[in-house]
GUKOLLUM-694292 format. One line per field, with one value per residue: z, y, x of N, C-alpha, C in turn. Coordinates in pm, whole numbers, plus 50000, padded with zeros to 5 digits. Each point is the difference from the previous one (the first is absolute). Example, Ala and Ser with C-alpha at 12.3 -4.5 7.8 and 13.67 -1.06 7.14 Angstrom:
% residues 2
n.Z [50780, 49928]
n.Y [49431, 50105]
n.X [51319, 49965]
ca.Z [50000, 50006]
ca.Y [50119, 50119]
ca.X [49911, 50082]
c.Z [50000, 50073]
c.Y [50120, 50109]
c.X [50090, 49923]
***
This chain:
% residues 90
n.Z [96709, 50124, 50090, 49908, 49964, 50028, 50023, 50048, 49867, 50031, 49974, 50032, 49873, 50124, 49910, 50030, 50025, 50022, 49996, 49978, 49994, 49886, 50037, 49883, 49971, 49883, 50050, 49953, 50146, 49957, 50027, 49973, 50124, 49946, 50131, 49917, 49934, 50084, 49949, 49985, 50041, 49929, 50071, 49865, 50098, 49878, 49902, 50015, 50110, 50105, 50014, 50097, 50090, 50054, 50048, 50114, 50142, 50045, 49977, 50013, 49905, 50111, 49980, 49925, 49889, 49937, 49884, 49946, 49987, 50054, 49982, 50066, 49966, 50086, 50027, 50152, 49900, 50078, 50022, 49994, 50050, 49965, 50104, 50058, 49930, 49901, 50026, 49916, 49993, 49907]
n.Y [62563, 50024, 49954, 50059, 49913, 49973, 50129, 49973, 50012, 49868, 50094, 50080, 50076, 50067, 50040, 49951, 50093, 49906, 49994, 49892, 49876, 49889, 49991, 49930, 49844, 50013, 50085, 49902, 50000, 50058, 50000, 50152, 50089, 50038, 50025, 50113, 49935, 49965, 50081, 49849, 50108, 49947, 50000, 50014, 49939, 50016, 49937, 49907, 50070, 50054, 49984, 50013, 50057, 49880, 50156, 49922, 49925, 49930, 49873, 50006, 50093, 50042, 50134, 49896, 50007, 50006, 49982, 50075, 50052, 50042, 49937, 50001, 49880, 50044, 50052, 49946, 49997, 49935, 50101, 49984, 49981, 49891, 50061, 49926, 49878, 50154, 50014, 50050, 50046, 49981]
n.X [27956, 49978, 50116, 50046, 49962, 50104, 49993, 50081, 49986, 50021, 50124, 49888, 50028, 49966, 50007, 49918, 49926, 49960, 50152, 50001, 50124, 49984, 50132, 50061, 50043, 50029, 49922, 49948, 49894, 49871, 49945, 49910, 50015, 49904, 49945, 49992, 50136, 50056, 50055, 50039, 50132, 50063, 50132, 50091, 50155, 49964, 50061, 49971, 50063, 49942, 50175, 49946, 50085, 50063, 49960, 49949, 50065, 49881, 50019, 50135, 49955, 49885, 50129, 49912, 50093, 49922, 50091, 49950, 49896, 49948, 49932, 49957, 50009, 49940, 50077, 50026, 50139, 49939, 50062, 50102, 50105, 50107, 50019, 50139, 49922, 49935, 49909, 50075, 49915, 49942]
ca.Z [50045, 50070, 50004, 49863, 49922, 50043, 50111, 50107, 49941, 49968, 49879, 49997, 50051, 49991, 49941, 50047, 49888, 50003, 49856, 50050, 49946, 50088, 49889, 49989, 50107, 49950, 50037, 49877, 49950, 50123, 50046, 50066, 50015, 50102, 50036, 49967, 49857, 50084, 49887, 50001, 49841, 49979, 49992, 50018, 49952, 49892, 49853, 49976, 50090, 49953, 49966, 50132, 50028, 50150, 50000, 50116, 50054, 49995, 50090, 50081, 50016, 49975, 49970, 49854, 49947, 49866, 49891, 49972, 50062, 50003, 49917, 50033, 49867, 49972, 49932, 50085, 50079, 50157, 49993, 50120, 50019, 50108, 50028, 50141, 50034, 50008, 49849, 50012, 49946, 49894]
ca.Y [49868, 49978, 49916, 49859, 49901, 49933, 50021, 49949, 49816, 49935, 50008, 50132, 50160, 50108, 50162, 50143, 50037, 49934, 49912, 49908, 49929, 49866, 49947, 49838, 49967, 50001, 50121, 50099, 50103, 50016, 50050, 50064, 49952, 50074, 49912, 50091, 49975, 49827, 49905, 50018, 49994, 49926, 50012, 49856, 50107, 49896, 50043, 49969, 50062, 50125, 50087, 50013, 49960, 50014, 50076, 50018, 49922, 49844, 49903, 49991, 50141, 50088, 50069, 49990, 50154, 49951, 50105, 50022, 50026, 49883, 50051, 49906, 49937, 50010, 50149, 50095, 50057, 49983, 50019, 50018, 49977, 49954, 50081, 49946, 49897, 50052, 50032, 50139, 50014, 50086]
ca.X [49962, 50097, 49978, 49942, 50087, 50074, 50089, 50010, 50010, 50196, 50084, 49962, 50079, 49857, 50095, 49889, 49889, 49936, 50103, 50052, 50073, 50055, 50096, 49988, 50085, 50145, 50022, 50025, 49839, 49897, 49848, 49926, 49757, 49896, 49879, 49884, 49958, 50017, 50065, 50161, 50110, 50107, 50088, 50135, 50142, 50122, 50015, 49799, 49918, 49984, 50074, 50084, 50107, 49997, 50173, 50029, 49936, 49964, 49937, 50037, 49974, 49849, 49998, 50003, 50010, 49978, 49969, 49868, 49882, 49859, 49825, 49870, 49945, 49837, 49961, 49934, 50046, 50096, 50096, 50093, 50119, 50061, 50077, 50040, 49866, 49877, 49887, 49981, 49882, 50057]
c.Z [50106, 50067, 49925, 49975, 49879, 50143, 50107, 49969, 49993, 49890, 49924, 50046, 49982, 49936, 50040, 49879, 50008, 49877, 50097, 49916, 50069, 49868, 49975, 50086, 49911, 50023, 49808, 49903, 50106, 49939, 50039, 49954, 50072, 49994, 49912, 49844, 50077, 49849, 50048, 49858, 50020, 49952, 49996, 49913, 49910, 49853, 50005, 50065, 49967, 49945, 50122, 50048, 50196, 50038, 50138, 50075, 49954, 50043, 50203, 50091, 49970, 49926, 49828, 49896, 49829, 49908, 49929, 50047, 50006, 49953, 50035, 49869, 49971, 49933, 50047, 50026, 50086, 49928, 50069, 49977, 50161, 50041, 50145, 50107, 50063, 49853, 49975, 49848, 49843, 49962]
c.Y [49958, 49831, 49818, 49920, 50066, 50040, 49876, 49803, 50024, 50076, 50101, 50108, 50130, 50103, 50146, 50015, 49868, 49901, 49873, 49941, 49898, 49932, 49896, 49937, 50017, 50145, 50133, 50098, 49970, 50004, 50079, 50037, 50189, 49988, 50075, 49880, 49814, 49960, 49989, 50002, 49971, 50078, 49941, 50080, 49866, 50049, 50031, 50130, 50140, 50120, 50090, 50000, 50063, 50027, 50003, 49896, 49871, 49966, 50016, 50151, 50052, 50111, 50046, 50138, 49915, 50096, 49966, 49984, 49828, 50045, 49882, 49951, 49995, 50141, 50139, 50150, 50052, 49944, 50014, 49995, 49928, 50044, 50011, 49971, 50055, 50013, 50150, 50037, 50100, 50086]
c.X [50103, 49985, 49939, 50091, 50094, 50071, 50069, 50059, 50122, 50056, 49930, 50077, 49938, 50093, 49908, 49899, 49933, 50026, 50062, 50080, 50042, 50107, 49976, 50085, 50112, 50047, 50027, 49950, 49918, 49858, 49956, 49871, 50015, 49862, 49898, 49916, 50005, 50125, 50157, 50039, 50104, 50110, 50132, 50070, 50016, 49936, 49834, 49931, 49941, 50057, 50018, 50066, 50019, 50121, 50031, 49913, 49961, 49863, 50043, 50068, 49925, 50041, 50025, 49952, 49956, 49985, 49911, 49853, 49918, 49863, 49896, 49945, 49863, 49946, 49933, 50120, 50125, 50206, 50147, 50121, 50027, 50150, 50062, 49905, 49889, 49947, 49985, 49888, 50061, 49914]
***
């Protein structure tokens, strides 16, 4: 699906594969989407969160490294790792 929404909106970060992320403003997690399932998931570094952990980069550095994987919550699947601010597929 090229060219879709979201591409191109304010505070959108394209990681490739067709994985996007947009942080909160406290910068202490994020949001991501790929366009195949339209679902965002939620992501947050604190006690509550996913158990994640952001071993490199920011908000204010595209080149973000997160331990552990991601999984599309709909069930289609679609899998990955974030890895010096690309989506590397699992």
């Amino acid at each position: 699906m090229k060219n879709a929404w979201p591409i191109n909106e304010p505070g959108i970060v394209d990681l490739g594969h067709e994985v996007y992320l947009r942080w909160y403003s406290d910068g202490r997690g994020f949001i991501w989407h790929h366009p195949t399932c339209r679902a965002w998931s939620s992501l947050k570094f604190d006690l509550m969160g996913t158990g994640h952990v952001l071993t490199s980069g920011g908000p204010d550095d595209p080149k973000i490294t997160i331990q552990g994987s991601l999984l599309c919550p709909m069930g289609c699947g679609f899998h990955g790792f974030i890895r010096d601010g690309k989506w590397v597929p699992a």
